[in-house]
C-alpha positions as CSV (number, residue, x, y, z in Angstrom):
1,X,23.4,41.7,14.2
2,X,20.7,39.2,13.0
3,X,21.1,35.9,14.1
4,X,17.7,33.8,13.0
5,X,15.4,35.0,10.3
6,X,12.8,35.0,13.6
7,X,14.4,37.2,16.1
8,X,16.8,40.1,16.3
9,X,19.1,41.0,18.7
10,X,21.0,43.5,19.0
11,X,24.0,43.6,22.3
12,X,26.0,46.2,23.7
13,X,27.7,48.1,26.9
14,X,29.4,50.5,27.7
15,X,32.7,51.4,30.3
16,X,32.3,55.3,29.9
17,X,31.9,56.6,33.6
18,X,29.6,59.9,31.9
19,X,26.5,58.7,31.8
20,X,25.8,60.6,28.7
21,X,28.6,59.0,27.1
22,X,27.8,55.8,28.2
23,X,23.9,56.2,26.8
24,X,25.4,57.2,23.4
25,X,27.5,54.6,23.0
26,X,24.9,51.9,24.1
27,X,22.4,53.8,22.1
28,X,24.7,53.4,19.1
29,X,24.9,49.8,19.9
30,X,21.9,48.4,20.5
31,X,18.9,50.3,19.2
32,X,16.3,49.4,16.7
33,X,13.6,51.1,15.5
34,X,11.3,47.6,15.4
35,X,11.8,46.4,18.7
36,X,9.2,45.0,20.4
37,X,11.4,45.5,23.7
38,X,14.8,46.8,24.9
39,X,16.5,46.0,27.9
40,X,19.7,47.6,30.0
41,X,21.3,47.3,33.2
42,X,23.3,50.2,34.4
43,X,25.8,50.5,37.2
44,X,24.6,52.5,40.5
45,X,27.3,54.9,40.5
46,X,26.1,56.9,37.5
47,X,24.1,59.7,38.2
48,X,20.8,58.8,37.4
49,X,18.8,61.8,36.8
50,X,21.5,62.7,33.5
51,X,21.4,58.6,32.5
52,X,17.7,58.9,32.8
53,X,17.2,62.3,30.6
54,X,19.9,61.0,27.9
55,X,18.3,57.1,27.7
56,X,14.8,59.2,26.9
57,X,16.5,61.6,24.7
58,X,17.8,59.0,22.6
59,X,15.6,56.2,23.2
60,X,11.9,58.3,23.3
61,X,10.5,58.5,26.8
62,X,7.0,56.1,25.1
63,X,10.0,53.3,24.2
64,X,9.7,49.7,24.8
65,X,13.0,50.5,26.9
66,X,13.2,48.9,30.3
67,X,15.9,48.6,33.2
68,X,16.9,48.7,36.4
69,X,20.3,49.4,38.9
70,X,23.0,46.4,39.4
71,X,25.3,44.9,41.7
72,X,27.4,44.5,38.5
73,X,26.5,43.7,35.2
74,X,26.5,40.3,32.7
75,X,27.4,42.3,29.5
76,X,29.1,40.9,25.8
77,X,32.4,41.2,27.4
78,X,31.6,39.1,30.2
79,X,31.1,39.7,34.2
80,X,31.9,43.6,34.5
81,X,31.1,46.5,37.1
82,X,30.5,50.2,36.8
83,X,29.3,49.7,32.9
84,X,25.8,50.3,31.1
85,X,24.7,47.3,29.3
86,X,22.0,46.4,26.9
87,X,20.1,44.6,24.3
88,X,16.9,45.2,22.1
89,X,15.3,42.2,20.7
90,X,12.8,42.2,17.1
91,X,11.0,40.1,15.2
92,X,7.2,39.2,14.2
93,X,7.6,35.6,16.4
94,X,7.5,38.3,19.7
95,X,4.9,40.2,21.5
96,X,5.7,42.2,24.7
97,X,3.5,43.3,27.6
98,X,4.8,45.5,30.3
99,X,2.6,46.5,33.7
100,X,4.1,48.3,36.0
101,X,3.3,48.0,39.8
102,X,3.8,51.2,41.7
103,X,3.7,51.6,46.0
104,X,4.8,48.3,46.9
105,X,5.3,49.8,50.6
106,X,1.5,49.3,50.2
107,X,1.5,46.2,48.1
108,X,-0.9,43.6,48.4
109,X,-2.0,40.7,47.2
110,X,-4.8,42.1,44.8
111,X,-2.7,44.3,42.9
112,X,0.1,42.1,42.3
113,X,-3.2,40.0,40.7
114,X,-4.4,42.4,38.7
115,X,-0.8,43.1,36.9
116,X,-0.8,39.7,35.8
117,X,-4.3,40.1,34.5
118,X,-3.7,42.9,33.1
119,X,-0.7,41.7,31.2
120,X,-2.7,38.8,30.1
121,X,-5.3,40.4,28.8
122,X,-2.8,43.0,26.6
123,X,-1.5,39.5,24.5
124,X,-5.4,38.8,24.3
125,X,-6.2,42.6,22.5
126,X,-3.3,41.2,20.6
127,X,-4.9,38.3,19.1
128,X,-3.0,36.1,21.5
129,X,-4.0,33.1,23.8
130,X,-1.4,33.1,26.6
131,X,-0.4,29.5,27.6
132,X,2.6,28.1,29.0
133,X,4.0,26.9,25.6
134,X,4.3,30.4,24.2
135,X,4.3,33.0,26.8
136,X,6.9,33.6,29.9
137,X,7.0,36.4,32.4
138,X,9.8,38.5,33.5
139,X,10.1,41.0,36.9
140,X,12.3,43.7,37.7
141,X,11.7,44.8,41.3
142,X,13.2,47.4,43.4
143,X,15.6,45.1,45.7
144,X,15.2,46.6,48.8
145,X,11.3,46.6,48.5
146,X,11.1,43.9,50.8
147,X,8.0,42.9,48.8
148,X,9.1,40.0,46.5
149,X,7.2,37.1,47.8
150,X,4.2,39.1,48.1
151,X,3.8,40.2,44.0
152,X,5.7,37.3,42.5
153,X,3.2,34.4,43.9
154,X,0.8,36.5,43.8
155,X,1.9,37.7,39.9
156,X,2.1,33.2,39.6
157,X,-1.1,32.7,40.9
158,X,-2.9,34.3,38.2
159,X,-1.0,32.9,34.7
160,X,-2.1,29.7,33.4
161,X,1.0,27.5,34.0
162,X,3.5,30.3,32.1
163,X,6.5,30.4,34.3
164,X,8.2,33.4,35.5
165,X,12.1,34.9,36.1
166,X,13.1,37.8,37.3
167,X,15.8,40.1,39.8
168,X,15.6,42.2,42.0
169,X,17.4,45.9,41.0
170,X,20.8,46.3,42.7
171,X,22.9,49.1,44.2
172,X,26.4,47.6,44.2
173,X,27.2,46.3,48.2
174,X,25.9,49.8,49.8
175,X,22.2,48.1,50.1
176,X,21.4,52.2,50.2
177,X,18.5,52.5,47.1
178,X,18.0,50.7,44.0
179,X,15.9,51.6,40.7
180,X,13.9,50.2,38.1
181,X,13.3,52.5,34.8
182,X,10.2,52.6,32.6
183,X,8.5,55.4,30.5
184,X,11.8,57.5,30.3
185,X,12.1,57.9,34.2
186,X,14.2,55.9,37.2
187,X,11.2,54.9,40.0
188,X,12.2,53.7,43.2
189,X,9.0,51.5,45.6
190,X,8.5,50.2,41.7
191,X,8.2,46.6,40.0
192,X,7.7,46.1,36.3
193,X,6.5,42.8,34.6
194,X,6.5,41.8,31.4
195,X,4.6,39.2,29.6
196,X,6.4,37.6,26.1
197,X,4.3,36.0,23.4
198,X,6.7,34.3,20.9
199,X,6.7,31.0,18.5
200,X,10.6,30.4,19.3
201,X,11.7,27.7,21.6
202,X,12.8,29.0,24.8
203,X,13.5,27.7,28.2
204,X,13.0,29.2,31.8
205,X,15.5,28.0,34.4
206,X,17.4,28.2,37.6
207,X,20.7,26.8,39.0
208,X,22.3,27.1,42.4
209,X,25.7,25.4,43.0
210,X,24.5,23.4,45.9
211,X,23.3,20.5,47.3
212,X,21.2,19.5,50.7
213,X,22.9,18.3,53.3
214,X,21.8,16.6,56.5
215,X,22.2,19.1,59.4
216,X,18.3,20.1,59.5
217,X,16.8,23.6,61.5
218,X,13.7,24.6,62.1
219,X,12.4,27.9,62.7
220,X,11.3,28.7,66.1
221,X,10.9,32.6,66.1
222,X,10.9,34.7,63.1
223,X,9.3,38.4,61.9
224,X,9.0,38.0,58.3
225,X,7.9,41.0,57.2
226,X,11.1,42.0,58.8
227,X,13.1,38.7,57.1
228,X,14.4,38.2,60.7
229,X,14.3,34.9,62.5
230,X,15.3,34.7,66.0
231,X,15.2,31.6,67.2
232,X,16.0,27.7,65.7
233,X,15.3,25.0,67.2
234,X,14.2,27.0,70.0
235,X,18.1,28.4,70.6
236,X,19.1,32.1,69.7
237,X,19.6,31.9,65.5
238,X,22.8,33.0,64.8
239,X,24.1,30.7,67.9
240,X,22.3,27.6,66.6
241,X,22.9,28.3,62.8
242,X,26.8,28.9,63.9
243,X,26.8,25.6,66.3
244,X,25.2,23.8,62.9
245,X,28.2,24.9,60.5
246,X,30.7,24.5,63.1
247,X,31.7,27.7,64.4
248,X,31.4,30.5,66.9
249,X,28.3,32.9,66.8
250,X,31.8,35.9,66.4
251,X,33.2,33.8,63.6
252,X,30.3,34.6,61.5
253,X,30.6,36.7,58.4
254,X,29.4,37.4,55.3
255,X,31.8,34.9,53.1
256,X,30.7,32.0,56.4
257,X,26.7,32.9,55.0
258,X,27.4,32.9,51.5
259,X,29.5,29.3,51.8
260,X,27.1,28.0,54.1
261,X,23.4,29.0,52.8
262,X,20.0,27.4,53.7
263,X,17.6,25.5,51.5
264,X,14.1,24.9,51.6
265,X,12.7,21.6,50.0
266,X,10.0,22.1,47.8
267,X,9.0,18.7,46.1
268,X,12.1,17.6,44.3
269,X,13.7,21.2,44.1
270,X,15.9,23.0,46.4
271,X,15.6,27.0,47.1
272,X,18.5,28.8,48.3
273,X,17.7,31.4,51.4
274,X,20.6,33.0,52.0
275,X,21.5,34.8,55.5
276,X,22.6,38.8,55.4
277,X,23.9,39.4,58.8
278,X,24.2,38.4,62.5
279,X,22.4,40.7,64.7
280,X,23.8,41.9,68.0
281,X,21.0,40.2,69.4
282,X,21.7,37.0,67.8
283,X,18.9,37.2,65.7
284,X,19.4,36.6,61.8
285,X,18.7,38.8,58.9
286,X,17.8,37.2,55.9
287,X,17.4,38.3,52.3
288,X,14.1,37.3,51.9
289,X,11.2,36.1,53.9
290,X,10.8,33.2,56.2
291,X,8.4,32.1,58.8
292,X,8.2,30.1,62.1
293,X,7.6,26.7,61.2
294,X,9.5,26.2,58.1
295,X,12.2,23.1,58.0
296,X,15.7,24.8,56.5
297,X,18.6,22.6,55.8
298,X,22.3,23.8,55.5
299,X,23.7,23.6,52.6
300,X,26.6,22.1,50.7
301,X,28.3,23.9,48.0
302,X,29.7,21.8,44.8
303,X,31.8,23.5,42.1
304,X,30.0,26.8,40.5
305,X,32.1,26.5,37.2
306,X,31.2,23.2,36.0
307,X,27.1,23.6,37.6
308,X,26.8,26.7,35.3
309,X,28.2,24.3,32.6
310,X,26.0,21.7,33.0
311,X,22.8,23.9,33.0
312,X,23.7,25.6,29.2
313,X,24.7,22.0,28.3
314,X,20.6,20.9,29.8
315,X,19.4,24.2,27.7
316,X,21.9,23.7,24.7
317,X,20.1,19.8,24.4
318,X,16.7,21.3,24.8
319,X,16.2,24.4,22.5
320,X,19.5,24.0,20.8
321,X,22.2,26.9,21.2
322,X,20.7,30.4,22.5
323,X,20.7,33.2,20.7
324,X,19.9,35.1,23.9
325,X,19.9,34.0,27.6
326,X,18.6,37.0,29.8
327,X,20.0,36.6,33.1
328,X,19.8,37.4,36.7
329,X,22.7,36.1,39.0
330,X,22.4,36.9,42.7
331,X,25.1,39.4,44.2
332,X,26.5,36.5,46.7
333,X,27.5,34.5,43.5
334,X,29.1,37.4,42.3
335,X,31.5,38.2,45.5
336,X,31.7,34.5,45.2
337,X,33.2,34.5,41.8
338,X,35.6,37.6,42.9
339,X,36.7,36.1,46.1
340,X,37.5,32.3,44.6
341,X,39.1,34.1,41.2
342,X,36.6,32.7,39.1
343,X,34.9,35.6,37.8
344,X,36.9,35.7,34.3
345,X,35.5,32.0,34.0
346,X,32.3,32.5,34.5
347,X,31.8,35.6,32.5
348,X,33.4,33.2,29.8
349,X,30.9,31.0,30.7
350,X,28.1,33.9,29.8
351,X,29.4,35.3,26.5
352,X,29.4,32.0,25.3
353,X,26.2,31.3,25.8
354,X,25.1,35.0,25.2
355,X,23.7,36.2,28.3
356,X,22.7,39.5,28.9
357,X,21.6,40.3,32.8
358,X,22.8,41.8,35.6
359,X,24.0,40.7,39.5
360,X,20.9,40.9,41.8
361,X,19.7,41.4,45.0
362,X,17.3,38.2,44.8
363,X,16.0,36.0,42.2
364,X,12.3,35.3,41.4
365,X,11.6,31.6,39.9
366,X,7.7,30.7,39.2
367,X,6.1,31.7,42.5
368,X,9.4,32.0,44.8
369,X,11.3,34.5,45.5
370,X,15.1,33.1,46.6
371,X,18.7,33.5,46.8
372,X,22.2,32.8,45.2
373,X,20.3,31.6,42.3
374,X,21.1,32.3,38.7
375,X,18.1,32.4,37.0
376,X,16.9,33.2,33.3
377,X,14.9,32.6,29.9
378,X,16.7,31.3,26.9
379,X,15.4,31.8,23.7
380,X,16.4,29.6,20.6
381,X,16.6,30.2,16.9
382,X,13.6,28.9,14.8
């Protein structure tokens, strides 16, 4: 449906467990022959070598059509799992670049670069000068990469003040493989960025529902290429980071770590770093990277319903309502929202403000890369 003479978006998903089904009917829903990109999230459990051939079969294997696996998906219908989900966006206010980063086991520094240079240098051929008022970036990354601090400051470092959001691709709660598709084909080790030119107001933002609180920890001992830290404040980690929250290192468990994250300070901004697992060793695993020397505070959580609320309201008063909100909302919000009963709400919460996305296995935000974190772009009507 058209909603601003500027921009045209078209929304869909789809329940059908056949994958084939499933493409067809988000096929029928969402495609448009002038989009400048399409977009779609699909649940692990299909079998991606038959979603793959039917997406190119319907689609084109040279479409603008992009996606990537989920730990469940933001769809028109709200907070879902097991669905395929989509949306295609037109209009001559928008201009899409997509690089895509291949061998991240390999990745460095230099390549991550060169995507971004790459990308900027497609809006040029364009006509295009990218600058922060008109251009944003977007990453999908393969979530168990291990490799998303590396491109996305490195993916930062080279745009000139645009900001960037992104997730990393998902595989449910079995952490086994995840995907991210691009020229008809899923591709694993992969990362794709995209680089939007439009005129339209839009907005890139985070939220977390919490808030620093005053039990401090530093990091004494930590492998971050691993994500593992081993000591804090020169004790075993998950001892100390237990004695901290008030419990036994055995009482630790995944609903303890996603109640009681950490945050790192960064000016007058928070960043959540969430905790996987206890080790048998004591050690932590974290889901992203941290190093010795870095000052972590535990944090406080305040009520996810009415934060979510309060950060469309700050959008709502800036760009006036969305006519799209592409999402990414970290998996340990997600089991949050299942295990408090609050996921109806906050799928409410999405439609309403017409959010597309998916659940994620981190969240990228400018230069970070971080942890149960809803972060997006919304665009407004002319």
């Amino acid at each position: 449906m058209a909603l601003s003479m500027a921009i045209h978006v078209k929304r869909g998903a789809s329940t059908a467990q056949d994958p084939r089904v499933a493409a067809r009917e988000l096929h029928a829903a969402v495609y448009d022959p002038a989009a400048v990109c399409t977009l779609f999230y699909c649940a692990p459990q299909y079998d991606r070598e038959s979603l793959g051939q039917a997406l190119r079969e319907l689609f084109g294997a040279d479409a603008a059509l992009i996606g990537c696996t989920t730990a469940a998906e933001i769809t028109p219908m709200g907070y879902l799992e097991g669905t395929l989900t989509g949306v295609s966006i037109s209009g001559d206010d928008l201009h899409v670049v997509t690089e895509r980063i291949d061998e991240l086991g390999s990745l460095t520094l230099g390549r991550g670069e060169a995507a971004a240079e790459r990308a900027l240098e497609g809006l040029r051929r364009m006509g295009f000068s990218p600058h922060s008022d008109t251009c944003f970036g977007f990453l999908l990354i393969d979530g168990l990469s291990m490799q998303e601090e590396v491109l996305v400051s490195s993916i930062y470092s080279r745009l000139p003040d645009i900001q960037v959001f992104g997730g990393s691709a998902g595989d449910g709660t079995r952490f086994a493989t995840t995907h991210v598709y691009h020229h008809g084909a899923f591709h694993t080790d992969c990362a794709l960025f995209t680089l939007v030119h439009t005129k339209l107001p839009f907005r890139v933002f985070k939220t977390e529902h919490f808030l620093a609180s005053d039990q401090k920890m530093v990091i004494t001992g930590a492998d971050p290429a691993r994500r593992l830290v081993t000591e804090i404040n020169g004790e075993p980690a998950g001892r100390e980071y237990a004695r901290l929250v008030g419990l036994e290192v055995d009482k630790l468990t995944p609903f303890i770590f996603a109640t009681y994250p950490v945050v790192v300070s960064v000016g007058n901004a928070i960043y959540v770093r969430s905790i996987q697992k206890v080790n048998e060793d004591e050690s932590l695993t974290f889901f992203c990277a941290i190093d010795e020397g870095i000052v972590l505070t535990v944090a406080q959580g305040v009520d996810m319903v009415r934060n979510l609320e309060e950060a469309f309201a700050s959008v709502r008063k800036e760009i006036g309502p969305p006519v799209l909100v592409l999402g990414c909302d970290c998996v340990l919000r997600y089991l949050e929202t299942c295990q408090r009963g609050l996921r109806e709400r906050i799928g409410e919460i999405f439609v309403a403000n017409n959010v597309i996305g998916f659940a994620t296995y981190g969240e990228q935000y400018n230069a970070m890369h971080v942890n149960q974190t809803f972060t997006g772009v919304a665009i407004g009507g002319r």
